[in-house]
C-alpha positions in Angstrom: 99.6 86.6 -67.3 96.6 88.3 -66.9 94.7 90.1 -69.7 91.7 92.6 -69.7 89.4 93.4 -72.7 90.0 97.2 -73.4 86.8 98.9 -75.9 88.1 101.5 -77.6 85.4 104.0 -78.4 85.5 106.7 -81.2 82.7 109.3 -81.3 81.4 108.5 -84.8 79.9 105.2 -82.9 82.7 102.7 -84.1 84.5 100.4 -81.7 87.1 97.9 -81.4 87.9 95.6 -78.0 91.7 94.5 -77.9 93.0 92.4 -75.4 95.6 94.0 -73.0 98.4 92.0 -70.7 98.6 94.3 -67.4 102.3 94.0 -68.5 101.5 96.3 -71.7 100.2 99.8 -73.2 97.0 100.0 -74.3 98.8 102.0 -77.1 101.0 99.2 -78.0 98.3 96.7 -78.2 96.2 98.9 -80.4 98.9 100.1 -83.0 99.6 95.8 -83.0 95.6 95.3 -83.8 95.9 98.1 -86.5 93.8 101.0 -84.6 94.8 103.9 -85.6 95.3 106.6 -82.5 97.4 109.4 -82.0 100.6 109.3 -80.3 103.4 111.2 -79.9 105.8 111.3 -76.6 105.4 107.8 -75.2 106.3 109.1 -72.0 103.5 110.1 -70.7 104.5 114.1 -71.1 102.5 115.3 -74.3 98.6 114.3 -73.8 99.0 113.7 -77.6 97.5 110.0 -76.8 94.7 110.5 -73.9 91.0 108.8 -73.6 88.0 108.8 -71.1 87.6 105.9 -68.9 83.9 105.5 -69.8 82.8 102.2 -67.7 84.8 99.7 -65.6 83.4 96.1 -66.3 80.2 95.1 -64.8 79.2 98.7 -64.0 77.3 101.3 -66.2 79.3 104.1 -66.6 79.6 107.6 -64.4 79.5 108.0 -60.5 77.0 110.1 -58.8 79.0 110.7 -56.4 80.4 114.0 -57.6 80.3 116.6 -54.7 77.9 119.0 -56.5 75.2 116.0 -57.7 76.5 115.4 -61.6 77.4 112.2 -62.8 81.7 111.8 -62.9 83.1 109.2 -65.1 85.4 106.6 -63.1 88.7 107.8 -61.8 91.1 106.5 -64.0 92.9 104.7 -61.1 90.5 102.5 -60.7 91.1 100.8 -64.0 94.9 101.6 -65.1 98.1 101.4 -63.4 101.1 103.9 -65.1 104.8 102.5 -65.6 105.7 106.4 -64.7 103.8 109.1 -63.9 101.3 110.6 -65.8 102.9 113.9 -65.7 100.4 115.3 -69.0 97.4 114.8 -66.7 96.5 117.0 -63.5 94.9 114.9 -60.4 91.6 116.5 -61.5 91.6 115.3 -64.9 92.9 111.5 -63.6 90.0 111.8 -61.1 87.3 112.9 -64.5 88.9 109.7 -66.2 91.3 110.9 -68.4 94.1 108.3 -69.2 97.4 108.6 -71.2 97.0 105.3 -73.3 101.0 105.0 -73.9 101.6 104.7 -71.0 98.2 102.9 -69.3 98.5 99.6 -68.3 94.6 97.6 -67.4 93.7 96.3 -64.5 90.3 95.8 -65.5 88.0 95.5 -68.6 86.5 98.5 -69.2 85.6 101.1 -72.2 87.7 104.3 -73.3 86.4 107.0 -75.7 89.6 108.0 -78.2 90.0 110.4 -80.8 90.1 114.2 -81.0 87.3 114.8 -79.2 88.6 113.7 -76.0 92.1 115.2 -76.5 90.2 119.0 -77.1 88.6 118.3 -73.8 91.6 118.7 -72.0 93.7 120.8 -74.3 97.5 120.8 -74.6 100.1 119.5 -72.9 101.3 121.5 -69.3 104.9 121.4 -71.2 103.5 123.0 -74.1 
């Protein structure tokens, strides 16, 4: 089974790396290390649990190749596959890196920033 190094990121500069089997949630792995991140649904419906794809591994961090010149962080699909749809998360915010971690499963090592920072970014849930 294949497992990817996922750094979790929180903005007052602390981190932790877990190892994630593509078989399993970032969130469960995290709550099993004892990080502490919000979580509600599980489902994938409530964007109680999202973070920002920062880097993939081996590369720096955002794409310039965002239509009107700004950096983008990766697209989320290039580092997670869902066991459902991401239904909390609009195509645009998948594609700005935004990633439901109860439901995310790795494919690649990379880094995620997590707290409430990253949750006021994209606001409540659609179903809210």
């Amino acid at each position: 089974m294949t497992s990817h190094d996922v750094t979790l990121e929180w903005t007052d500069g602390s981190t932790q790396t877990i190892a994630v089997d593509e078989n399993e949630s970032v969130l469960d792995v995290a709550q099993r290390a004892g990080a502490r991140l919000p979580y509600d649904c599980r489902e994938g419906t409530c964007i109680t649990c999202v973070g920002r794809l920062l880097a993939l591994e081996g590369e720096e961090g955002a794409d310039e190749s965002a239509e009107d010149g700004t950096e983008r962080p990766p697209h989320a699909a290039d580092a997670f596959t869902y066991r459902r749809a991401p239904a909390a998360l609009t195509d645009e915010e998948q594609a700005d890196g935004y990633v439901l971690l109860c439901i995310a499963h790795p494919q690649s090592d990379c880094r995620i920033e997590v707290g409430p920072r990253v949750h006021a970014e994209v606001g409540d849930s659609p179903w809210a």
